[in-house]
Each structure stands twice: as C-alpha cells, then as structure tokens.
Residue frames relative to the residue before (quaternion, step in Angstrom):
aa qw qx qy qz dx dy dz
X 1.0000 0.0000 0.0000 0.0000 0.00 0.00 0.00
X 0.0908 0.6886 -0.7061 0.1380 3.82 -0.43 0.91
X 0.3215 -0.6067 0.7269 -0.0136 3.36 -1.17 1.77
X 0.0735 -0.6408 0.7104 -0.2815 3.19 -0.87 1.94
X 0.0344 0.7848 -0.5873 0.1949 4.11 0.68 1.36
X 0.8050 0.4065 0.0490 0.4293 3.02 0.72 -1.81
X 0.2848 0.8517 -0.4289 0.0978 3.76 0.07 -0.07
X 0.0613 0.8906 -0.4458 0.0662 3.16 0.46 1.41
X 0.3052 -0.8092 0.4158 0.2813 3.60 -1.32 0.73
X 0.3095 -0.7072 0.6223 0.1296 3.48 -0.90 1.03
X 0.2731 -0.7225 0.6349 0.0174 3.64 -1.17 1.01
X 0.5611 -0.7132 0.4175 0.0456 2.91 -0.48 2.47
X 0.6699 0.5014 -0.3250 0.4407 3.61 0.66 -0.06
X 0.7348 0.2079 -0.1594 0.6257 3.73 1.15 -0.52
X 0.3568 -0.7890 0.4967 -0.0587 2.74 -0.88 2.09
X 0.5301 0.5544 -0.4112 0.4924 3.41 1.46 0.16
X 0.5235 0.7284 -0.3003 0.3243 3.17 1.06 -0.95
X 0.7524 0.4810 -0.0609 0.4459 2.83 1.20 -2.08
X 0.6970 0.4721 -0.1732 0.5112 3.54 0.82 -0.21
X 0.4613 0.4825 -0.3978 0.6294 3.55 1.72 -0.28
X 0.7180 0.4588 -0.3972 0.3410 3.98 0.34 -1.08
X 0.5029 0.6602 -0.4803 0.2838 3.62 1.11 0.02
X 0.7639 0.2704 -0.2833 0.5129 3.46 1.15 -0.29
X 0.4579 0.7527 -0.3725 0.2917 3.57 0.68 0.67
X 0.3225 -0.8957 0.2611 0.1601 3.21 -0.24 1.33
X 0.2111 0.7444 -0.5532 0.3086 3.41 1.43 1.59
X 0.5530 -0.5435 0.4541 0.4389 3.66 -1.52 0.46
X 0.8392 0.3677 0.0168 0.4003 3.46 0.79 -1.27
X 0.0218 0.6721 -0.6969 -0.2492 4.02 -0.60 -0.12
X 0.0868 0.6522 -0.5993 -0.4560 3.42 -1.50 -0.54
X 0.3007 -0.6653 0.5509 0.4043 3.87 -0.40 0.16
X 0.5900 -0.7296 0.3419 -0.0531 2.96 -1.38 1.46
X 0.1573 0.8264 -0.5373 -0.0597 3.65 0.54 0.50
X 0.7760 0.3651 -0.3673 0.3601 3.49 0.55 -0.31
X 0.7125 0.2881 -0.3057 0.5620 3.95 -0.71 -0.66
X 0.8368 0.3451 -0.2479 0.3453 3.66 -0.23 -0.72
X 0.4736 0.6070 -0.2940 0.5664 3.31 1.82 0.41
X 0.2371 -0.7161 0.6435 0.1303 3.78 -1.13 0.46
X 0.5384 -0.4844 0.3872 0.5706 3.69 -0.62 1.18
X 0.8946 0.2731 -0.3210 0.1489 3.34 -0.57 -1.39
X 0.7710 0.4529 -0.2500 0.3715 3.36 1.12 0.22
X 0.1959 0.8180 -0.5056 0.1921 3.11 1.47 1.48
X 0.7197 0.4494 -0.3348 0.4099 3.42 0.51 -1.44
X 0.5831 0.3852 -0.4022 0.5915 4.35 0.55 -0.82
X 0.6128 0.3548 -0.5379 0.4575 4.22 0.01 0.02
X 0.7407 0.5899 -0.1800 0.2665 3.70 0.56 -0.67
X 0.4749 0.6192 -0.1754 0.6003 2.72 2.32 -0.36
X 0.6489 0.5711 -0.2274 0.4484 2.90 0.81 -1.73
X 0.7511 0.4496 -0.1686 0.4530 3.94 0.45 -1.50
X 0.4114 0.5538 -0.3515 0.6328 3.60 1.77 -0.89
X 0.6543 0.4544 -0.3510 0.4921 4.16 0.14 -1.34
X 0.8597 0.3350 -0.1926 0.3342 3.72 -0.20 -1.09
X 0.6133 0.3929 -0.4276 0.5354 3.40 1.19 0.19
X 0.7017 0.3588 -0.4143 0.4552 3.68 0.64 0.18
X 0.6266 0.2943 -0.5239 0.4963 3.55 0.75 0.58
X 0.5070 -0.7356 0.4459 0.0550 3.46 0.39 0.03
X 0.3369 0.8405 -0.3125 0.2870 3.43 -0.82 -0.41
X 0.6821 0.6171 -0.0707 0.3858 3.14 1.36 -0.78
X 0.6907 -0.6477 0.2441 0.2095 3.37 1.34 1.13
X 0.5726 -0.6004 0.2897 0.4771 3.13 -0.90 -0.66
X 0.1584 0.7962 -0.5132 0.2784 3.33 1.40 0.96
X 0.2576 -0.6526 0.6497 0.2926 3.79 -1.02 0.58
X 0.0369 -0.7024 0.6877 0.1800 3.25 -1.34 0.60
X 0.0998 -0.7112 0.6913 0.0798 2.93 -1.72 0.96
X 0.4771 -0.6966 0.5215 0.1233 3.42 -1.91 0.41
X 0.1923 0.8414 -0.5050 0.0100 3.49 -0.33 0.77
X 0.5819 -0.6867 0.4262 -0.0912 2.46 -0.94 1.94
X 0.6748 -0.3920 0.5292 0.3331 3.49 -1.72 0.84
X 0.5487 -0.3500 0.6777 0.3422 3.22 -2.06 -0.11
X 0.3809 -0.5922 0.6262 0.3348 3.43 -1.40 0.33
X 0.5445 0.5170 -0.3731 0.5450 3.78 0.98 -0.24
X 0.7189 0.3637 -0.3754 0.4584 3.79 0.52 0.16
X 0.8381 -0.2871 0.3219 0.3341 3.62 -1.45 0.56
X 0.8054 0.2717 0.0063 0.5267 3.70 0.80 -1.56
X 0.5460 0.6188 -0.4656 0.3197 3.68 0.88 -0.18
X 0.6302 0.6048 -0.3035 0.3808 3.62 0.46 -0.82
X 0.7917 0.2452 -0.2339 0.5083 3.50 1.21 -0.97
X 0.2972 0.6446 -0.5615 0.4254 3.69 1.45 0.16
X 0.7619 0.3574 -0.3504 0.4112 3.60 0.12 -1.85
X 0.5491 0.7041 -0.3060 0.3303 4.12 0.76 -0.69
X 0.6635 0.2831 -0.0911 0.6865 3.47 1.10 -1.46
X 0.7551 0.2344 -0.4120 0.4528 4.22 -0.27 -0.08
X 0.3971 0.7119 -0.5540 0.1693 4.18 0.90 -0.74
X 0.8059 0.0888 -0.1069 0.5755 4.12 0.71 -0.80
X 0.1749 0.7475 -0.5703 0.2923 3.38 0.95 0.70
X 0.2337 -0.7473 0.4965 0.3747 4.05 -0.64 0.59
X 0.1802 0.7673 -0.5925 0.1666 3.78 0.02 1.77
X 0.4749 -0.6802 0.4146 0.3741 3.44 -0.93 0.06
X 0.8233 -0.0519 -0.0003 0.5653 3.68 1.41 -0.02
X 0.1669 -0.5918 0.7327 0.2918 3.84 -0.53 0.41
X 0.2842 -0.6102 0.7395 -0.0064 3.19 -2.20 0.91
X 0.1509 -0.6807 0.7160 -0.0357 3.41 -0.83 1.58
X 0.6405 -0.4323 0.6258 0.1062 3.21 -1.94 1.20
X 0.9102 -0.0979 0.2024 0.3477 3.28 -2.30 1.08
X 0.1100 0.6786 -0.6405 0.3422 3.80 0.65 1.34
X 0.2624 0.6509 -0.6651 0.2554 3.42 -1.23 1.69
X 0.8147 0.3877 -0.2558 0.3472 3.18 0.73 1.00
X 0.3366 -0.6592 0.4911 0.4594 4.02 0.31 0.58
X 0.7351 0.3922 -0.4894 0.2574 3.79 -0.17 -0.12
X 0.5162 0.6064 -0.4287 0.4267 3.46 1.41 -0.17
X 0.6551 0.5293 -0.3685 0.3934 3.37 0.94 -1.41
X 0.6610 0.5984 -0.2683 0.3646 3.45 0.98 -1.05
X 0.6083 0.5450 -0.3476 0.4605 3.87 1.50 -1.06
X 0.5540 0.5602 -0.4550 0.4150 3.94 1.54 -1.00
X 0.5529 0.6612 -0.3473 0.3695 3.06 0.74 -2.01
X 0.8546 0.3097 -0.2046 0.3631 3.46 -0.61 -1.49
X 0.7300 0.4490 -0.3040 0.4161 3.86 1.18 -0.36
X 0.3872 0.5642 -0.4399 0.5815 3.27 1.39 -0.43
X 0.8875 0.2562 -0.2392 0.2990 3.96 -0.07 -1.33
X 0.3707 0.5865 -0.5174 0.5008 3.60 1.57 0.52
X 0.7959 0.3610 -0.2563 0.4129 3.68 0.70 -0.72
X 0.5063 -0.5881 0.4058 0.4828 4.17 1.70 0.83
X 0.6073 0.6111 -0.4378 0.2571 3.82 0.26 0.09
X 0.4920 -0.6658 0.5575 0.0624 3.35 -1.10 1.32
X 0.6057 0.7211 -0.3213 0.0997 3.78 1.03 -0.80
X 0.5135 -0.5297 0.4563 0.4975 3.93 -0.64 0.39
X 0.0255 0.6998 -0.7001 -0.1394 2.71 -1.99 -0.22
X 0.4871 -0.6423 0.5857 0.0847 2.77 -0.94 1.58
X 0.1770 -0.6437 0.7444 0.0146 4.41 -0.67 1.20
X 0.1482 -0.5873 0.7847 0.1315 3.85 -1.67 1.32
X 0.2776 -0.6578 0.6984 0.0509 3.05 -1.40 1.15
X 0.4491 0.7588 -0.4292 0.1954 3.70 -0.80 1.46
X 0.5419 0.5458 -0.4008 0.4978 2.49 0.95 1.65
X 0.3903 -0.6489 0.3732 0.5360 3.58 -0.55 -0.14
X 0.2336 0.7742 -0.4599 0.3667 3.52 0.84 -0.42
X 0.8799 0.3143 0.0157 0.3560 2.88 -0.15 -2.11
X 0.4256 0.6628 -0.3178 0.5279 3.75 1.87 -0.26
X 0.9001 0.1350 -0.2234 0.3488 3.28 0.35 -1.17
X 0.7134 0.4507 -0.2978 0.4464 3.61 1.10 0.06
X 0.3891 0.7556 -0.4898 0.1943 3.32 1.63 0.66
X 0.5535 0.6031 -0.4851 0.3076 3.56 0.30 0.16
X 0.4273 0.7837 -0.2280 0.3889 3.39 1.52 -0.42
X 0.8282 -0.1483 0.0250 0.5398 2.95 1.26 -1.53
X 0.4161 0.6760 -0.4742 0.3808 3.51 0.99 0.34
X 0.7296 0.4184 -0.3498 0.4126 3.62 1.06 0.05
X 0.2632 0.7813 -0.4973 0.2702 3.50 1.34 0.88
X 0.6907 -0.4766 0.4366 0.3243 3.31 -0.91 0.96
X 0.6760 0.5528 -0.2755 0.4020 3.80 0.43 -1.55
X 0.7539 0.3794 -0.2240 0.4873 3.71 0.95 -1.61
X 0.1353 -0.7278 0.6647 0.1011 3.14 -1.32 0.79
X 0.8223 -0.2481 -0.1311 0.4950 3.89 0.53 0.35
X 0.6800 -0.5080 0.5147 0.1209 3.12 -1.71 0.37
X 0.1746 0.8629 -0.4608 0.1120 3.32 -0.47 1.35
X 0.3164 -0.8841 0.3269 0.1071 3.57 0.00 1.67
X 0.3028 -0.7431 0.5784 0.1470 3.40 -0.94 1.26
X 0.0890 -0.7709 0.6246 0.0872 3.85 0.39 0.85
X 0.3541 0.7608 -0.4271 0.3366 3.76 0.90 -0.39
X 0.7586 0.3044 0.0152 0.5759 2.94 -0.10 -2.29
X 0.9046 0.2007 -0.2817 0.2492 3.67 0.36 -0.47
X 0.2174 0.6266 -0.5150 0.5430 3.37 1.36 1.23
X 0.6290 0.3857 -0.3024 0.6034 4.05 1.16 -0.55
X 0.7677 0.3364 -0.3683 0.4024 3.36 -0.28 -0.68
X 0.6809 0.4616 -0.3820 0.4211 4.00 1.32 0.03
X 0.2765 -0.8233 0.3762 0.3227 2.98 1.91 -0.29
X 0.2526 0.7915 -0.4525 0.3239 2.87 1.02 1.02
X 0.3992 -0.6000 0.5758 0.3861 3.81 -1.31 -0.89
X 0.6943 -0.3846 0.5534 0.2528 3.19 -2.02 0.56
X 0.4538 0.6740 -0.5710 0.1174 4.40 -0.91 0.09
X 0.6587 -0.5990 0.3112 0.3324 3.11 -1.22 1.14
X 0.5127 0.6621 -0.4232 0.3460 3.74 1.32 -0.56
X 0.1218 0.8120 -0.4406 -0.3629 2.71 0.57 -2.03
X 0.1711 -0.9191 0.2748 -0.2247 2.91 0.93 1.48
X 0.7429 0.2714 -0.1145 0.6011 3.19 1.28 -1.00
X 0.4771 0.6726 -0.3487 0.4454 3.10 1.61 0.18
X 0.7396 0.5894 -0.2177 0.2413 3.41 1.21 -1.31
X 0.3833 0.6667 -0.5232 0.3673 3.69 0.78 0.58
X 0.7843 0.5079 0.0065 0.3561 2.65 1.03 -2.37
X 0.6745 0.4952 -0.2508 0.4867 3.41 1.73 -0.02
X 0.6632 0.4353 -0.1849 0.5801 3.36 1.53 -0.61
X 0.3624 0.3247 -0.5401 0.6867 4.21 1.26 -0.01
X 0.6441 0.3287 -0.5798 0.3753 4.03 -0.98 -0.58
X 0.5302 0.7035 -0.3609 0.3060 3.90 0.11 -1.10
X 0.7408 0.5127 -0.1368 0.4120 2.64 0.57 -2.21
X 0.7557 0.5593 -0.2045 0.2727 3.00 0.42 -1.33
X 0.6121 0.6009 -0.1627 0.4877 3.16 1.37 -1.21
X 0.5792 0.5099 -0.3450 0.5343 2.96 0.78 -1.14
X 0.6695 0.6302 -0.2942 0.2608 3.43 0.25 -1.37
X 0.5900 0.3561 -0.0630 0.7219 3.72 1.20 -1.51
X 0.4495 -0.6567 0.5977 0.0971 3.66 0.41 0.25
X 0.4616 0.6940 -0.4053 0.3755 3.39 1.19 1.34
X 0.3269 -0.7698 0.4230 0.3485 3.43 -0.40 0.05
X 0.0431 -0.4050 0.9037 0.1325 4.30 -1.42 0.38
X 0.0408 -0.2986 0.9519 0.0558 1.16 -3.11 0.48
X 0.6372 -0.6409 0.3977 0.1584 2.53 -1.54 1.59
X 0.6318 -0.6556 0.3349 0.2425 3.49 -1.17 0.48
X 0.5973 -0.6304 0.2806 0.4088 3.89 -0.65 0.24
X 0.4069 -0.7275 0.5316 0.1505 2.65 -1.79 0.14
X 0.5186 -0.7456 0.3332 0.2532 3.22 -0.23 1.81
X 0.7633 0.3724 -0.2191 0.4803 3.70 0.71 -1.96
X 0.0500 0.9034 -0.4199 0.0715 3.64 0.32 1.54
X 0.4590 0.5455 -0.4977 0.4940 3.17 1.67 1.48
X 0.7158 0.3757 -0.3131 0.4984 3.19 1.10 -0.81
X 0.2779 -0.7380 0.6149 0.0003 3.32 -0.87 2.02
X 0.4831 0.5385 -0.4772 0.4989 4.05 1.10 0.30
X 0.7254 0.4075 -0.3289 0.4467 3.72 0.44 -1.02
X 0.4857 0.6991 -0.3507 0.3904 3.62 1.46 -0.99
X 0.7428 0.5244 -0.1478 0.3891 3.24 0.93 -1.52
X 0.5045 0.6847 -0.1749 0.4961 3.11 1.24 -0.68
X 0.7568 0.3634 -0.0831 0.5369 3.34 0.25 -1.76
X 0.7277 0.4279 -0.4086 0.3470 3.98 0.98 -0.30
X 0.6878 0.5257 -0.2169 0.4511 2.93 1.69 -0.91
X 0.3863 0.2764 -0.5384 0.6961 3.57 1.42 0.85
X 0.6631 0.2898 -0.6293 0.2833 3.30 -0.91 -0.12
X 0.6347 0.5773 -0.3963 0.3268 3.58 0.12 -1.55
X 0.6571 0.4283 -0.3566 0.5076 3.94 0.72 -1.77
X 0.6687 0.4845 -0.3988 0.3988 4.33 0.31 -0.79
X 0.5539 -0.6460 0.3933 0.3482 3.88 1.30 -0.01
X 0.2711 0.7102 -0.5158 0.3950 3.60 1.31 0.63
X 0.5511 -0.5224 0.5940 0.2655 3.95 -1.52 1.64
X 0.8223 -0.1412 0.3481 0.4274 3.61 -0.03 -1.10
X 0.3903 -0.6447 0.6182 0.2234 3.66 -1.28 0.12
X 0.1647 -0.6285 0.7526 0.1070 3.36 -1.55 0.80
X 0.5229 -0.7288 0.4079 -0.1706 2.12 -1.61 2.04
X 0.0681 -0.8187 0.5237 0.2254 4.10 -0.35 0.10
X 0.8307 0.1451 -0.1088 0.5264 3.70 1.29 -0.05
X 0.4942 -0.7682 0.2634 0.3103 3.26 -0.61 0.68
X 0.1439 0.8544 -0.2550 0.4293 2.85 1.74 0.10
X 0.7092 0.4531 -0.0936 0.5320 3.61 0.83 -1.60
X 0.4475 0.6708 -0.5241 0.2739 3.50 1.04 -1.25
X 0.7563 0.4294 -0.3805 0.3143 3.72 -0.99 -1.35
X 0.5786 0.6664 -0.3626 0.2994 3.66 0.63 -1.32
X 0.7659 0.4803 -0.0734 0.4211 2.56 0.51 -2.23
X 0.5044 0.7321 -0.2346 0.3931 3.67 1.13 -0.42
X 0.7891 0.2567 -0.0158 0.5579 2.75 0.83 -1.86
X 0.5021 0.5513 -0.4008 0.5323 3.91 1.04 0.02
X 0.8262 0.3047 -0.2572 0.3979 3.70 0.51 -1.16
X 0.5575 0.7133 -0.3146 0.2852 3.13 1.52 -0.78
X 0.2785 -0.6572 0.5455 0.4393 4.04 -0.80 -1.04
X 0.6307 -0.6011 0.3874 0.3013 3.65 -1.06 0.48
X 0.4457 -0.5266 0.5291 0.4940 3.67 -0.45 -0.07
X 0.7497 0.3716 -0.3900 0.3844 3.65 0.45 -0.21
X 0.3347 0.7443 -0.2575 0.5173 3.36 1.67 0.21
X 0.8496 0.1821 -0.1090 0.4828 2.96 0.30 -1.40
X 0.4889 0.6002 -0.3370 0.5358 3.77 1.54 -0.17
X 0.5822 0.4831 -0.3521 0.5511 3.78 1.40 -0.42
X 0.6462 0.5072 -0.3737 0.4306 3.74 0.76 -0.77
X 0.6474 0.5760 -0.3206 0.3827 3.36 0.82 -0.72
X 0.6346 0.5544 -0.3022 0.4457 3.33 1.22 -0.89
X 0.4575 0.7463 -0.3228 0.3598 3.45 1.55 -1.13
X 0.9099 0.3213 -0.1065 0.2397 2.81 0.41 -1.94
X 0.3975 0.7528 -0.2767 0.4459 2.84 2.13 -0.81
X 0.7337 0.3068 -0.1490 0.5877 3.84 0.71 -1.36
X 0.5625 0.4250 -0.5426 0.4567 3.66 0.34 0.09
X 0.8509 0.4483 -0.2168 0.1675 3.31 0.18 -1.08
X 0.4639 0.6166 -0.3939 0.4994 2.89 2.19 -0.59
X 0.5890 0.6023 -0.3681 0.3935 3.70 0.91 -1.57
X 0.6069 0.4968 -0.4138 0.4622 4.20 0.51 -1.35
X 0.6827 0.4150 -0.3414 0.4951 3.72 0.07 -1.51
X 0.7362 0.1962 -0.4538 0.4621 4.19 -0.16 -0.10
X 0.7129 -0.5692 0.2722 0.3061 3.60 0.92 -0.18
X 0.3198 0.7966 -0.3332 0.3899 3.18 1.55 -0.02
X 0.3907 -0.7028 0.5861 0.0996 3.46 -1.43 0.52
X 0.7672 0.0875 0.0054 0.6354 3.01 0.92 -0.62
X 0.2362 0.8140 -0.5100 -0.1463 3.34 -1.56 0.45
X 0.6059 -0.6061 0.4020 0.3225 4.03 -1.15 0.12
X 0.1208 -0.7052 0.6833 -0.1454 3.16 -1.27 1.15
X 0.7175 -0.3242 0.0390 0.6153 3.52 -0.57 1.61
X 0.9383 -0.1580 0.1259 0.2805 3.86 -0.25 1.00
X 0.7978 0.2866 -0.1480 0.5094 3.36 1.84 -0.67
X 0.5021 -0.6514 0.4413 0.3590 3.77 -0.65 0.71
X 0.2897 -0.7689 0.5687 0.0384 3.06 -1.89 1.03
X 0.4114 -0.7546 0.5102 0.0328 3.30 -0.41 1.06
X 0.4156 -0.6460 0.4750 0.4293 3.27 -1.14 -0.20
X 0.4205 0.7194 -0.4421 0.3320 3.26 1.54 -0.20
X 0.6266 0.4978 -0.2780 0.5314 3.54 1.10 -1.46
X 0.6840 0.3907 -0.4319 0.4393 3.74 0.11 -0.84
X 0.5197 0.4804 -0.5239 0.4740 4.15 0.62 -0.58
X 0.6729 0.4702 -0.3171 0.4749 4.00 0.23 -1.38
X 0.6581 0.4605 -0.4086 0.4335 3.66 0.22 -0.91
X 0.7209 0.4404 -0.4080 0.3463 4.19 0.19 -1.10
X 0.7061 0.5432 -0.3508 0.2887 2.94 1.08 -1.22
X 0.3921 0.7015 -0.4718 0.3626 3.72 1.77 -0.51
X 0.8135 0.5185 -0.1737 0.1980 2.64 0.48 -2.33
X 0.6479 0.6101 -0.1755 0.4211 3.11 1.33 -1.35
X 0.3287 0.7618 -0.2913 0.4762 3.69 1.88 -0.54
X 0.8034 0.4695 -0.0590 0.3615 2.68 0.24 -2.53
X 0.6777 0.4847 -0.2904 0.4706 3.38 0.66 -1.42
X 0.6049 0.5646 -0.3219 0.4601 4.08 0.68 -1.01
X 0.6191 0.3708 -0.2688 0.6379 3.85 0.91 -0.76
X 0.6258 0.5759 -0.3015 0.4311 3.80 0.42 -0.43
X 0.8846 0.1744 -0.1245 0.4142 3.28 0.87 -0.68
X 0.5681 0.5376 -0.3544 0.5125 3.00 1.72 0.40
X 0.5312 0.5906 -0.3597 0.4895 3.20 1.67 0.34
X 0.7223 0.4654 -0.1694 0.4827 3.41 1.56 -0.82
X 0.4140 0.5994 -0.3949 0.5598 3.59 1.90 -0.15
X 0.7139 0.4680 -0.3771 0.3595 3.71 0.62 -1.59
C-alpha cells in the first residue's frame, strides 16, 4: 500500500526547489525534466536531479522521474541516466500508442532495469485506444495531463470540468480494468485553494489514486480530499470488527449501527484500514 494523495511536480532545473521538497508534506515528488524544463537546459537539469537523488534525504517522499519523449532530442538519455536510478518510476509524456510503450519497455530492458513506468495520458488519440496499451505489464499507473488535453480538444478550462467528464471516467475505467492506478491531472489556478477543493473532491468521488500537483501550496487539499477521515478509518474498524465476528458464527452478512454488511463493505473497509496503517507508519519511520 503506498498512499500517492499528493503528487507534486518539482522542475529538474531548480535545485532549490528540489531540496525545499524535502520537507513537504506530499506522498510523492516527480522531478521534472520535461515541460518545466527549457530546451537548453535539459542535460544541466539532469545532472542536477541525477545530484539530488544521490544525496538523498528525502523521507518518505516517493520520488519519481519524468522523462523526455523518446521522440525528442533528450529522451533516450533521460531513460539511460534514471533506468537503475533508486526511483519508484520514470514518467513518459503524451503516450497513445502500444508501440511507444513497447520502445520504453525494450530500452529500459537493454539497460537490465526492472523499473515502472508511469504512461501521461493527453491526448485524445491516447483516450480512445487506451486499452490497447495501458495494460502493459511495464506500466503501473496512469497519469492525466488535462492541461495539454483541454488544447488538443480545443476546448476551455471550468471549475466543473464537465466537458472533461467522459475523458476522465474511460481513463478510470480502464485503469481500473488492468488494475492500474491514475491520478488525476493538475490544477492550473494554484492560488485558489476553494476551486482546488472542488476539482479534488470530483476527482477522489470519479475513483482517482491522487492528484498531481504544480505547487506546494495545493499539498494539504489534495491530502485531505484523497485521504480518509479519522472517522473513516474508525468506521472501517467497526466493519471489520462486525464482519468478522458475523464469518466466525457463519453468517454472510452482517449489521452495524442499523445497516447490512457485505463482503463488499469489508473489501472497502481493509483497504481504508490498510491506507490508514501505511500513513501510520511512515509517520513513525520519519
């Protein structure tokens, strides 16, 4: 279980940046070679992120790496310099096609590496033929660039995101489907922490892992939207507590202040508990 609420991007070029996120209470960084890079400062950002993962330091924060296209100038040696890096995933750009996944796939294993990869989904392209490839063995979740693909629908920015909601629930599906995790894409107006709220608490109810982030600023929100309440997780307990007494007399069901438990509820309850306990002990490691 690895609570991934928070997932904020850090731009591989500012080494202050990177060394502020050591005390930030997000689940995840990824450091940022692409968009938050300038052409000419790919290779000295790549150092820099190459520099800060070997001093370290960084808690129980996951760090990921996200990486050029392999179709761009800098992608080939991104996948070269992070392939046995100790990250939890390299992130590739605008993936919409099984033969890309396959070009990571096969370079990642020219270089002996075992690592995830995390596939941005932002495009339509990449909407309607994700089932194709989002269930590759190599990808372990799905992360949506609503950014880039609010442009390519030529659409508009709105706090609903309404015109968004096909294209956010087929991703869902899908994931779900391959048993993969997304997290939902960012949120541009990253002062206003009301619209934030909003946008997490549709993501979270649509079945989104968490929310990449562009400022830390956003961090708590996204926390408390993806997260579960202490009364939440004080409700799972009760779940299991009556489920399990009910199994041991035999029972299929049982009742908890008035309503019937399933096994469905007891599957929803561990996964609370198990949530809870993962945040629990990475608080007691730190």
């Amino acid at each position: 279980m690895q609570p991934r609420r928070s997932i904020l991007y850090m731009p591989g070029a500012n080494a202050r940046a990177m060394e502020k996120a050591k005390g930030l209470d997000c689940d995840s960084i990824i450091f940022d070679l692409e968009d938050a890079v300038a052409p000419d400062a790919k290779d000295s950002a790549r150092l820099q992120v190459l520099a800060a993962l070997s001093a370290g330091d960084y808690g129980h924060r996951e760090l990921v790496v996200r990486c050029n296209g392999l179709d761009t100038p800098w992608g080939a040696d991104d996948l070269a310099a992070f392939a046995n890096q100790s990250v939890a995933a390299l992130v590739f750009p605008k993936i919409e096609s099984a033969d890309q996944v396959q070009q990571i796939d096969a370079g990642l294993s020219a270089q002996a590496s075992d690592i995830p990869v995390w596939i941005m989904i932002e495009t339509p392209t990449a909407i309607v033929d994700l089932e194709t490839f989002a269930g590759h063995s190599r990808v372990t979740a799905l992360v949506m660039g609503t950014s880039d693909l609010v442009k390519e629908l030529r659409a508009t920015h709105s706090q609903s995101r309404s015109n968004l909601d096909y294209a956010l629930q087929r991703c869902v599906m899908v994931a779900r489907h391959f048993k993969k995790e997304i997290f939902d894409g960012v949120h541009l107006d990253f002062k206003n922490l009301e619209s934030l709220a909003v946008v997490c608490e549709q993501g979270a109810a649509m079945g989104f892992d968490g929310k990449t982030l562009i400022h830390p600023g956003q961090i708590e929100t996204a926390n408390t939207a993806f997260g579960f309440t202490a009364q939440a997780v004080s409700h799972a307990y009760a779940v299991l507590e009556v489920w399990q007494q009910a199994l041991s007399e035999g029972r299929g069901v049982a009742v908890l202040d008035g309503q019937l438990i399933e096994n469905l509820h007891a599957q929803q309850a561990q996964r609370i508990v198990a949530y809870s306990q993962a945040l629990e002990r990475r608080e007691v490691g730190e």
